[in-house]
C-alpha positions in Angstrom: -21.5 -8.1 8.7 -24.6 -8.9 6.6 -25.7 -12.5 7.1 -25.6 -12.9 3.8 -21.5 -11.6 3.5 -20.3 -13.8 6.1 -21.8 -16.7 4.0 -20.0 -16.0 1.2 -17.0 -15.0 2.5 -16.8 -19.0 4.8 -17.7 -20.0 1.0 -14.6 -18.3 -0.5 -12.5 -19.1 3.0 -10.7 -22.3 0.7 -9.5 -20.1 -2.4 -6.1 -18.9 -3.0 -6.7 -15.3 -2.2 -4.2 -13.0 -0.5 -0.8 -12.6 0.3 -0.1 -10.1 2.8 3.6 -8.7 2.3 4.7 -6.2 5.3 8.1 -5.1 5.6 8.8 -4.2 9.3 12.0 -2.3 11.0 12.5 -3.4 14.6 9.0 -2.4 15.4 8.0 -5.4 17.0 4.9 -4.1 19.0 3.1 -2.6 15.6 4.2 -5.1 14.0 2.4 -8.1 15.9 -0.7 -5.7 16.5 -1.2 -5.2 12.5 -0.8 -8.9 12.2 -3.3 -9.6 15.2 -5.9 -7.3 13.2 -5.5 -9.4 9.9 -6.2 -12.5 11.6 -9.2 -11.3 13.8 -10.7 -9.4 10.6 -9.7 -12.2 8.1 -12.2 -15.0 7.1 -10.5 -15.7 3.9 -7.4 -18.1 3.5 -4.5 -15.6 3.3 -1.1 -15.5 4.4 1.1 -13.2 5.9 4.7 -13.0 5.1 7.1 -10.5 6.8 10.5 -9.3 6.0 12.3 -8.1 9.4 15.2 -5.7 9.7 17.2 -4.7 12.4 15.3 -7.2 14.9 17.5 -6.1 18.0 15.8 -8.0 20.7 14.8 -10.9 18.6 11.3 -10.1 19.6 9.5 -9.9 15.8 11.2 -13.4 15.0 10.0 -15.4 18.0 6.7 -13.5 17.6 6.4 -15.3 13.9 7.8 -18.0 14.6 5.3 -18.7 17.4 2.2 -17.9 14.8 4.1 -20.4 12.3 4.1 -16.7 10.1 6.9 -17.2 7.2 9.3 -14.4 7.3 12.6 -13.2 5.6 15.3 -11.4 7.9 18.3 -9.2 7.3 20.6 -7.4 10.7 20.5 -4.2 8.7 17.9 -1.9 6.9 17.7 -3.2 3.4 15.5 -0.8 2.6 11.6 -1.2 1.7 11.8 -2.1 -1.4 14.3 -4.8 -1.3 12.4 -6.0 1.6 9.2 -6.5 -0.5 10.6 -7.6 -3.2 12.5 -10.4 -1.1 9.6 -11.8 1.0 7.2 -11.6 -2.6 9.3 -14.7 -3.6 7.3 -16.8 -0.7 4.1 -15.8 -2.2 1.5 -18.7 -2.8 -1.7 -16.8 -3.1 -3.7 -15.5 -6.5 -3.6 -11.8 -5.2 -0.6 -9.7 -3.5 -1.5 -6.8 -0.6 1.3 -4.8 0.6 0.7 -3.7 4.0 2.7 -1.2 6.6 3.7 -2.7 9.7 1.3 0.1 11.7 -2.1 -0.6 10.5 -5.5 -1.9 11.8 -7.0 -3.5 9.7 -10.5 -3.2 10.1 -13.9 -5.5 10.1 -15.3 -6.4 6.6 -12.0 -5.5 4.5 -12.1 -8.8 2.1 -15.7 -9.2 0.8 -16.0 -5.2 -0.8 -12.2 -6.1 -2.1 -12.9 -9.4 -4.0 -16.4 -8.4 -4.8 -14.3 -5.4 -7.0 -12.0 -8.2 -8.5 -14.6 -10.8 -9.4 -16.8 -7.7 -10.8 -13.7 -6.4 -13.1 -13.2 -9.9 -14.6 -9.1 -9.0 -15.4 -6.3 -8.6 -13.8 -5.2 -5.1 -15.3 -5.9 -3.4 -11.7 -4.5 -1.4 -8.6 -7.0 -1.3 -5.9 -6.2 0.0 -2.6 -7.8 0.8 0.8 -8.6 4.1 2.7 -6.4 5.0 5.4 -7.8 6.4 8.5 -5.4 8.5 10.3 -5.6 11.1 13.3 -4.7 14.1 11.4 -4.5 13.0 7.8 -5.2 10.1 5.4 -8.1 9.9 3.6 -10.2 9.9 6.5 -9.4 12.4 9.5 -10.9 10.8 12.5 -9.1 10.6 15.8 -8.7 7.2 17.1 -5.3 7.9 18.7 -1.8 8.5 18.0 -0.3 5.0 18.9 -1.6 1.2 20.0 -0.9 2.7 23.5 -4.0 5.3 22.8 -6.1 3.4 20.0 -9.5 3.5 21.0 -11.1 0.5 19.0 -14.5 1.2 20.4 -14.8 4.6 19.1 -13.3 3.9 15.6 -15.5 0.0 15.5 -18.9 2.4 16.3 -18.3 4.9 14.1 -16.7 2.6 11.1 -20.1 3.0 8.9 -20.6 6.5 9.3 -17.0 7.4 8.4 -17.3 6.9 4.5 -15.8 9.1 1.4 -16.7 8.1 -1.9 -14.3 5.5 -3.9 -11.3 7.5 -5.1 -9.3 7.7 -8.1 -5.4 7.1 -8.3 -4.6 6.1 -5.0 -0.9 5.0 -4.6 -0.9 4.3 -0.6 -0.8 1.0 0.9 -2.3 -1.4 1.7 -2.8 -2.0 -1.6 -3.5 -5.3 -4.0 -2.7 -6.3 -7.6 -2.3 -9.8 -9.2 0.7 -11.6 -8.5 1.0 -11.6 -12.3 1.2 -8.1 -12.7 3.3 -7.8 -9.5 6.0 -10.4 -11.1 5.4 -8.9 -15.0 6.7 -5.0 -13.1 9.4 -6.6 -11.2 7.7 -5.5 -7.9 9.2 -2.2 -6.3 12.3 -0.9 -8.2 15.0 -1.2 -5.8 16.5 2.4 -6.5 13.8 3.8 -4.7 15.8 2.4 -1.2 14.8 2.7 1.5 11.3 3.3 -0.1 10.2 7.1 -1.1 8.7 7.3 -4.2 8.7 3.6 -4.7 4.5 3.7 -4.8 4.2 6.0 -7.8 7.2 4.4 -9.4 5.1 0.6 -9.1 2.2 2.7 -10.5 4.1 4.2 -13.3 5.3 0.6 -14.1 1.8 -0.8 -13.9 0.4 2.1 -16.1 3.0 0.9 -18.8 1.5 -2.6 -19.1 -1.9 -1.3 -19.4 -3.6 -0.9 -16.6 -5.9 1.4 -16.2 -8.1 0.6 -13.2 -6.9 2.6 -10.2 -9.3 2.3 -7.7 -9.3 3.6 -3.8 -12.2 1.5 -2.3 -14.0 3.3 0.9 -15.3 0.0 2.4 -11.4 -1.6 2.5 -10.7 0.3 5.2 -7.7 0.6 7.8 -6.9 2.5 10.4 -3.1 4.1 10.3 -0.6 5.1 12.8 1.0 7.9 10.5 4.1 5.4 9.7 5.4 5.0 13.0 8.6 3.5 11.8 9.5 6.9 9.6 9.0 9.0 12.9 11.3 7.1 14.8 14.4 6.5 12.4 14.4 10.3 10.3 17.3 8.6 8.8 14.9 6.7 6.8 13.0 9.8 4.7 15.9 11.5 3.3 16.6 9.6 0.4 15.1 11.6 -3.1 12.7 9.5 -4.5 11.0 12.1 -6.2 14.4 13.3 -7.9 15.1 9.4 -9.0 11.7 9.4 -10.1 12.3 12.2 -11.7 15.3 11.0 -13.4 13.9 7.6 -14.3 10.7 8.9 -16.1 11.1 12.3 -16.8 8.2 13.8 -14.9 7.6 14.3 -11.6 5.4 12.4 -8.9 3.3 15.3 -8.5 2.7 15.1 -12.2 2.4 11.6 -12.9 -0.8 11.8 -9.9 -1.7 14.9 -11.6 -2.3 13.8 -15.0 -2.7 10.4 -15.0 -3.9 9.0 -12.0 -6.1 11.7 -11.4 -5.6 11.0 -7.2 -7.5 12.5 -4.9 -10.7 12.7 -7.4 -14.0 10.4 -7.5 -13.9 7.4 -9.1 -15.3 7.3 -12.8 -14.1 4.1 -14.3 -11.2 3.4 -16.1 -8.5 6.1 -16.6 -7.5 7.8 -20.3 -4.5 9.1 -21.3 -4.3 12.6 -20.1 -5.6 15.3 -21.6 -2.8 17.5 -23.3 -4.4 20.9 -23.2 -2.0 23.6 -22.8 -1.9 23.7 -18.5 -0.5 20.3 -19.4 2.6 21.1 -21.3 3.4 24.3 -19.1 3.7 21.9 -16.2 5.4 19.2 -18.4 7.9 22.2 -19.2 8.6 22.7 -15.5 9.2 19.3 -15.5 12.1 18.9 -18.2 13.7 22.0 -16.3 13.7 20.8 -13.1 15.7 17.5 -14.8 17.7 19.8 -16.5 19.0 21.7 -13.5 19.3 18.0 -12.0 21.3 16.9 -14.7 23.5 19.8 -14.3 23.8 19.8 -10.7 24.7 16.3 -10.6 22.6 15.4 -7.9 
């Protein structure tokens, strides 16, 4: 880091910044490696709350407890959502990040974040970071598959040269929105248990108040495991999200990032409503049929 950025950011270290919410599902040693990559990375004063499920051995608690971390606990999987919105009620800071419990989080994350919030001057915004993954994400560059395999050197020299342009419309974690905004939504909508489809759902929600600032930023980078916690429990992904998402705004997910968030586009300021031209209504009309054979099918 820049001389200059590590100045300012030992200038900002006394603000009420972030609160780091991560849900984690007996996964201690992901767990406790995201958190050791906050705090190595981190200049700023954040915190880092946790909501544990299904700690078997104990091992996440006495992890946290040991690092003085606040954390919620339940013996069973509440589900994502209910787990964020449960540890959200510890929040002290200004700003909210939700984070996955298998992520790096790597150098210089907080200055290119706030410098975006002090330069918007509002708190109508949804900026998130770009995931690196192995074989996916917004960045494919091969790390390794697990914390068993991560080669930090490789992804620590190569971290400048790995860049895409700021994106529009991203709805993956880690994200960050005020703690006004987050408490105005209602946080995740708990229907989405235990979690898919919760992401465009919060967007959806945020798009009703007004917001119109949906921003991926390159330099808020992390490095992801491709949710280790999903690959391990299958039991976990086959809830329909996009079907209650369906059902609860009448479009579907792949509309909704379609037509109004624009995702997977370049960045050009502030989103508009979308543009109604007649490719528009013929996938809006696939839409209402898909509901309507829902509906019908009483699924």
């Amino acid at each position: 880091m820049a001389k200059k950025g590590l100045k300012n950011l030992k200038a900002w270290k006394f603000l009420k910044m972030y609160s780091i919410l991560i849900p984690t599902l007996n996964n201690y040693e992901y767990l406790r490696f995201t958190i050791e990559s906050i705090i190595k990375t981190s200049h700023l004063n954040n915190e880092i709350l946790v909501h544990v499920s299904e700690d078997f051995e104990n091992k996440s608690r006495d992890y946290l407890s040991n690092k003085n971390i606040k954390f919620t606990y339940s013996e069973k999987n509440v589900g994502l959502c209910t787990a964020i919105n449960t540890i959200s009620k510890y929040a002290s800071k200004k700003y909210i990040i939700y984070s996955h419990d298998d992520m790096y989080f790597c150098p210089n994350w907080e200055e290119p974040l706030k410098k975006e919030i002090d330069t918007l001057g509002h708190d109508k915004f949804y900026f998130s970071g770009s995931m690196i993954e192995q074989n996916s994400g917004h960045i494919e560059f091969d790390c390794g598959n697990t914390i068993l395999d991560f080669n930090e050197k490789k992804l620590l020299e190569n971290l400048s040269k790995i860049n895409i342009k700021d994106h529009q419309g991203s709805h993956f974690a880690p994200h960050c929105v005020h703690k006004d905004m987050w408490l105005k939504v209602g946080g995740f909508s708990e229907e989405f248990n235990p979690g898919i489809a919760s992401d465009p759902d919060f967007n959806m929600k945020l798009w009703n108040e007004g917001v119109r600032i949906f921003k991926g930023l390159n330099k808020f980078k992390v490095y992801h495991f491709g949710s280790i916690t999903t690959r391990r429990n299958s039991k976990i992904i086959k809830n329909r999200g996009d079907i209650t998402f369906l059902k609860k705004w009448g479009i579907s997910t792949k509309f909704f990032k379609k037509y109004y968030l624009k995702s997977k586009t370049n960045f050009k300021g502030p989103l508009n409503e979308p543009n109604k031209n007649i490719l528009y209504y013929l996938d809006l009309f696939k839409c209402k049929l898909k509901l309507l054979f829902v509906i019908l099918s009483k699924k």
